[in-house]
Structures are given as structure tokens and as C-alpha cells.
DSSP file (Angstrom, degrees, kcal/mol; ACC not computed):
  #  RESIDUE AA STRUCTURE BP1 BP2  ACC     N-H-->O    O-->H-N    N-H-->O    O-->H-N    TCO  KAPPA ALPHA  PHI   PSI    X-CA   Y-CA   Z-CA
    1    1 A X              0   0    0      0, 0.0     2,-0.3     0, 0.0     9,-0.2   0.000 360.0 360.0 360.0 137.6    0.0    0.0    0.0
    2    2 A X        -     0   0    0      7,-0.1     2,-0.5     2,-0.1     7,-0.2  -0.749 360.0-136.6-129.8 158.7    1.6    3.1   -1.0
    3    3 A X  B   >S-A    8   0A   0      5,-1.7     5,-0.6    -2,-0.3     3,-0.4  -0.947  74.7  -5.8-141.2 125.6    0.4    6.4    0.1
    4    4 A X  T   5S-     0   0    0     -2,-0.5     3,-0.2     1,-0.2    -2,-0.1  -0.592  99.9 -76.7  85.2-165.6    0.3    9.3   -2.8
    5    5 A X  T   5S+     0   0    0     -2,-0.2     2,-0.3     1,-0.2    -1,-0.2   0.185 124.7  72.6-118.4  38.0    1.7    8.3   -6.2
    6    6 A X  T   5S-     0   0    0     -3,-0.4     2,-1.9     2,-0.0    -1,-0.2  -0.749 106.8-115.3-110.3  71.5    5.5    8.6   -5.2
    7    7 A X  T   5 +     0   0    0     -2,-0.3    -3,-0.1    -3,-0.2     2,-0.1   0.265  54.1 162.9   5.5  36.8    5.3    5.0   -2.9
    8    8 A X  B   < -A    3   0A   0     -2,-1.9    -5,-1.7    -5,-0.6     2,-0.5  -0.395  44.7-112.4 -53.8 151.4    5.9    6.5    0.0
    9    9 A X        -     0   0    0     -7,-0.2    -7,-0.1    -2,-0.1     2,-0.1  -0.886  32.7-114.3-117.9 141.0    4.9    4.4    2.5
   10   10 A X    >>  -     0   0    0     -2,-0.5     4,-2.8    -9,-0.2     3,-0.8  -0.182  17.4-119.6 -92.4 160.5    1.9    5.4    4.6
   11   11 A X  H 3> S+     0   0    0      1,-0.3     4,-1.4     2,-0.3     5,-0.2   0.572 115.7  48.9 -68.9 -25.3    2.1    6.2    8.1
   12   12 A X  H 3> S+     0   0    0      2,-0.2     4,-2.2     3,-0.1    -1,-0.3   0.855 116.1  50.4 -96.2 -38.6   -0.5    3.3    9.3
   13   13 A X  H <> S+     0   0    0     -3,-0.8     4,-1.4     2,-0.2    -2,-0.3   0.974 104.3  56.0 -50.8 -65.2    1.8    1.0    7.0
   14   14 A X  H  X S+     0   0    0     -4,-2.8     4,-0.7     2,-0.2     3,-0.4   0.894 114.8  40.5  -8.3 -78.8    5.0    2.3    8.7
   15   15 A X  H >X S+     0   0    0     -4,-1.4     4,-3.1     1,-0.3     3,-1.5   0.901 108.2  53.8 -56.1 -55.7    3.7    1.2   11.9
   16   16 A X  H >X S+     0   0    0     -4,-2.2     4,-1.1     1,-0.3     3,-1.1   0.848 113.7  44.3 -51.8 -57.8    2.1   -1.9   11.3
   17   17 A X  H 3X S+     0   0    0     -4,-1.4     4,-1.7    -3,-0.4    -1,-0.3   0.595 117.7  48.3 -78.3 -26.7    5.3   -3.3    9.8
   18   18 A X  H <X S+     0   0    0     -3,-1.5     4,-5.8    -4,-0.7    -1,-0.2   0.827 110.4  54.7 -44.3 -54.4    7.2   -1.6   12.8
   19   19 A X  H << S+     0   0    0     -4,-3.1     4,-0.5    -3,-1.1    -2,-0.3   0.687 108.7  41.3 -71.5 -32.9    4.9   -3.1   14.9
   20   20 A X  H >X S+     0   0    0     -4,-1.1     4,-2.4    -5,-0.4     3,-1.7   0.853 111.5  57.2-101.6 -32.4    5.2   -6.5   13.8
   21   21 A X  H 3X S+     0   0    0     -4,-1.7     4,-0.9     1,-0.3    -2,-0.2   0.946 106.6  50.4 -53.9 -41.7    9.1   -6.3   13.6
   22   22 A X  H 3< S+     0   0    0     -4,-5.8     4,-0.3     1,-0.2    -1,-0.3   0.643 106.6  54.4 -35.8 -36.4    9.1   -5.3   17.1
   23   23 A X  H <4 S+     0   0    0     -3,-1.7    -1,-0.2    -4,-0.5    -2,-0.2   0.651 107.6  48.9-103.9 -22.7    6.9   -8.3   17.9
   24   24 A X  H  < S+     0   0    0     -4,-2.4    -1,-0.2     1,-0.2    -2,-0.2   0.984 109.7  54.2 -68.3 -26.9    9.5  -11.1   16.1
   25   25 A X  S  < S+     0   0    0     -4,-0.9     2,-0.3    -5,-0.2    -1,-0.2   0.744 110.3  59.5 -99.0  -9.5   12.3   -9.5   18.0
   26   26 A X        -     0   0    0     -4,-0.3    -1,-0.1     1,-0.1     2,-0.1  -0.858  61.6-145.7-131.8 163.7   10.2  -10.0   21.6
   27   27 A X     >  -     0   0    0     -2,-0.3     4,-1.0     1,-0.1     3,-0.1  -0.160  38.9 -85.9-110.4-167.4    9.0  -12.4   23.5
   28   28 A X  H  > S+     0   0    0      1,-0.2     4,-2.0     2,-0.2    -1,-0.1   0.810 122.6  52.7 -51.3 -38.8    5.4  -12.5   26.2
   29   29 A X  H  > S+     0   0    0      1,-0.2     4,-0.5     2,-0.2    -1,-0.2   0.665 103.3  60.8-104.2  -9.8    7.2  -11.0   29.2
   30   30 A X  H  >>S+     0   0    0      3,-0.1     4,-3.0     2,-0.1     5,-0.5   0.969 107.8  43.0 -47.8 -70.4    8.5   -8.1   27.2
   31   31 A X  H  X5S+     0   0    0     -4,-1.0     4,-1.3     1,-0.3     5,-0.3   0.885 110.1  51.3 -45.5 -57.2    5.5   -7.2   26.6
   32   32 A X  H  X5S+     0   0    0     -4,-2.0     4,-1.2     1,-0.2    -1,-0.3   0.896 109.3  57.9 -64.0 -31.1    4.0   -7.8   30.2
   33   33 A X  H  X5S+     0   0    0     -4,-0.5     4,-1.5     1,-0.2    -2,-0.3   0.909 109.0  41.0 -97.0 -25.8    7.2   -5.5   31.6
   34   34 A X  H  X5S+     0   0    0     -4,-3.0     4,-1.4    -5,-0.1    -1,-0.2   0.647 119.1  47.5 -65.6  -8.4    6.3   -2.2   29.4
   35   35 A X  H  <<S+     0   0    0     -4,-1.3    -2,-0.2    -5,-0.5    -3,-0.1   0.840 111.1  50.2 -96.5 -11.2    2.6   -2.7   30.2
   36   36 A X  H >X S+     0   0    0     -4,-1.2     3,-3.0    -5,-0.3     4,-2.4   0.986 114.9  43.5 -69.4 -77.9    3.6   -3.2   33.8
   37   37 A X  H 3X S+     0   0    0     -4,-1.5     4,-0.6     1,-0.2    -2,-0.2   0.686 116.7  46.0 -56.0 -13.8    5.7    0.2   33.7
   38   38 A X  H 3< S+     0   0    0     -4,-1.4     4,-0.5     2,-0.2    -1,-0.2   0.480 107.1  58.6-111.8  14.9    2.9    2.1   31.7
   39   39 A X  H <> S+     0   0    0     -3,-3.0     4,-1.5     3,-0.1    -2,-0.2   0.803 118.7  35.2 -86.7 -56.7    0.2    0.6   34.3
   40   40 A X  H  < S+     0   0    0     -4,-2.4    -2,-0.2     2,-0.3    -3,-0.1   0.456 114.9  48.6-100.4   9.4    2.3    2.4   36.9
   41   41 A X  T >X S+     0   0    0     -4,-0.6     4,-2.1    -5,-0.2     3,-2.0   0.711 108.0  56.4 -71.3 -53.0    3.3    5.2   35.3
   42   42 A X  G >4 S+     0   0    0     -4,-0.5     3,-0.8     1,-0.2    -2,-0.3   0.816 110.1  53.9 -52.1 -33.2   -0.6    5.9   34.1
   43   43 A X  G 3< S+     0   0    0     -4,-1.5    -1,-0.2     1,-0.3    -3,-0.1   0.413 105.0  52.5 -96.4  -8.3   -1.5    5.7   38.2
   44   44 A X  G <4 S+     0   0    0     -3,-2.0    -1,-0.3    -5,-0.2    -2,-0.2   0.641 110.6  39.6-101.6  -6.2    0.8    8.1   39.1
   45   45 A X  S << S+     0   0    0     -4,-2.1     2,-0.4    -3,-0.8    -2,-0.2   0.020 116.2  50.9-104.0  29.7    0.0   10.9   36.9
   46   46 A X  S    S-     0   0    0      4,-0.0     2,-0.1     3,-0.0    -1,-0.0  -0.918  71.1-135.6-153.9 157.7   -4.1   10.4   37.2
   47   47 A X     >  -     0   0    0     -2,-0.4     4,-0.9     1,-0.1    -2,-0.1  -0.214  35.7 -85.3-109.7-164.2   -6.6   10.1   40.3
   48   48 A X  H  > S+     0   0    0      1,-0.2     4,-2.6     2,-0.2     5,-0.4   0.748 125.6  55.2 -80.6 -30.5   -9.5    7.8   41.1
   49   49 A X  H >>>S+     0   0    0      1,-0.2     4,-4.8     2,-0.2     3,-0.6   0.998  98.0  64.6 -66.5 -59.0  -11.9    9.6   39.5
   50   50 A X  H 3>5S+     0   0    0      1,-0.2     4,-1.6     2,-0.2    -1,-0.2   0.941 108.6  43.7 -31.2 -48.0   -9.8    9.4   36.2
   51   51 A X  H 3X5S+     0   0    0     -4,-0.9     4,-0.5     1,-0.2    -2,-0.2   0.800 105.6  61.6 -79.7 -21.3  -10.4    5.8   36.2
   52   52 A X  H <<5S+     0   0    0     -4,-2.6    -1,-0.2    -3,-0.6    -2,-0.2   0.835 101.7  47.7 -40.0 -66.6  -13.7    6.1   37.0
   53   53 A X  H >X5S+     0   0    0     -4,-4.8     4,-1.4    -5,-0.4     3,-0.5   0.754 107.9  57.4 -81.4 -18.4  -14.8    8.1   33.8
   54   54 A X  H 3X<S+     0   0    0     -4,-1.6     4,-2.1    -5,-0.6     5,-0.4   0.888 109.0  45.8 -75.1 -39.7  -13.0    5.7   31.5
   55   55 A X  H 3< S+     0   0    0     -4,-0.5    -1,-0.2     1,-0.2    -2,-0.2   0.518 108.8  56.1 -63.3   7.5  -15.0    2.7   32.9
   56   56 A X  H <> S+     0   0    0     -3,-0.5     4,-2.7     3,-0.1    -2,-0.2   0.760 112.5  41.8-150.0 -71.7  -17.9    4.7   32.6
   57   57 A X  H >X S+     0   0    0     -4,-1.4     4,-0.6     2,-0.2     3,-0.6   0.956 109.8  53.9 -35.8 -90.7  -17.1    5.1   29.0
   58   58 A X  H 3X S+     0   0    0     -4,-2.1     4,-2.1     1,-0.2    -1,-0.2   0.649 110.9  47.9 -18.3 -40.5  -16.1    1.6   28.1
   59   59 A X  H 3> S+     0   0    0     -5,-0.4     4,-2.7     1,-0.2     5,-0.3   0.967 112.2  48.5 -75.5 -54.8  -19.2    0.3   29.5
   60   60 A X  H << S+     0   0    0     -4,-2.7     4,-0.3    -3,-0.6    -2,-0.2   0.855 115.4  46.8 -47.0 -35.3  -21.1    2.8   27.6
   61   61 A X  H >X S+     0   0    0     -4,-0.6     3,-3.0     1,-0.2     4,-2.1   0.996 111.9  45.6 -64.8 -60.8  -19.1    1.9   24.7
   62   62 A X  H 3X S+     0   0    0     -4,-2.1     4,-2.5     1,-0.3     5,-0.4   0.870 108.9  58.2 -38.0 -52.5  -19.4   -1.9   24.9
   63   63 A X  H 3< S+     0   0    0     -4,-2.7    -1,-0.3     1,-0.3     4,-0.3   0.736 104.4  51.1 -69.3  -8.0  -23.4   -1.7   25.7
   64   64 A X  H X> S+     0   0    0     -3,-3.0     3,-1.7    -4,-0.3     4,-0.9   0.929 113.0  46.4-114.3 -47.9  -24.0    0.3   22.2
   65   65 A X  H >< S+     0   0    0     -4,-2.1     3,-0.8     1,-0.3     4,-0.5   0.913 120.1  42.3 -82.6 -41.8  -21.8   -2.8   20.1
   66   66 A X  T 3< S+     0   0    0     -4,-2.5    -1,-0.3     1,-0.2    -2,-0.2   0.677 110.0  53.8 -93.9   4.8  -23.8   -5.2   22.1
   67   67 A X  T <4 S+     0   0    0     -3,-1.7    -1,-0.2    -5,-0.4    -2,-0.2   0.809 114.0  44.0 -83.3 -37.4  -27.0   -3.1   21.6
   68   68 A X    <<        0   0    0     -4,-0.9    -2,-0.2    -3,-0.8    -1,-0.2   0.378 360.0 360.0-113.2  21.5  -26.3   -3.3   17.7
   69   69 A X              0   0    0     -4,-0.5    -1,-0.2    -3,-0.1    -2,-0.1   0.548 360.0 360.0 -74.7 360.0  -25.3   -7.5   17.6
């Protein structure tokens, strides 16, 4: 997929191909030790309430896809 007509390659292409190189080069518990540090980084910049209104969302989101299966 090419993005213009000079094959540049497009920015959602970039990634994905990034994204998957990244994934040959690591293994499960990579993965689990950045989500670890950016679980505890997100809880130190944001308060209860933050977490609150994103569940609050999510459910809302979730009820309108099961509202239209």
C-alpha cells in the first residue's frame, strides 16, 4: 500500500510493519514489563476519578456494540 503516487509508505503501514518487527524480535514477558511500567506510570499521573470516567465510557461503549449485535 503506498500512500500518494510517489510509494511513500503510509504512516498506518510504517507502523504496522514496525509493529510486527518489534513483535519477532520479543517475547510475552516483554511485553508484560512495558505494560507493567505504563500501568504504573498511568497511576501516578491520574486520580480515582480518572479511572472512574474511562470505565464509565467503556461500558457505555461496549453496551451500544452489544445493543447493535
Amino acid at each position: 500500500m503506498a500512500n500518494n503516487n510517489n510509494d511513500k509508505m503510509s504512516r498506518e503501514e510504517a507502523g504496522r510493519k514496525g509493529g510486527e518487527a518489534t513483535a519477532k524480535n520479543h517475547d510475552k514477558e516483554f511485553y508484560q514489563e512495558i505494560g507493567k511500567k505504563g500501568g504504573e506510570a498511568t497511576v501516578k499521573n491520574h486520580d480515582k476519578e480518572f479511572y472512574q470516567e474511562i470505565g464509565e465510557k467503556g461500558g457505555e461503549a461496549r453496551a451500544k456494540q452489544r445493543d447493535n449485535d
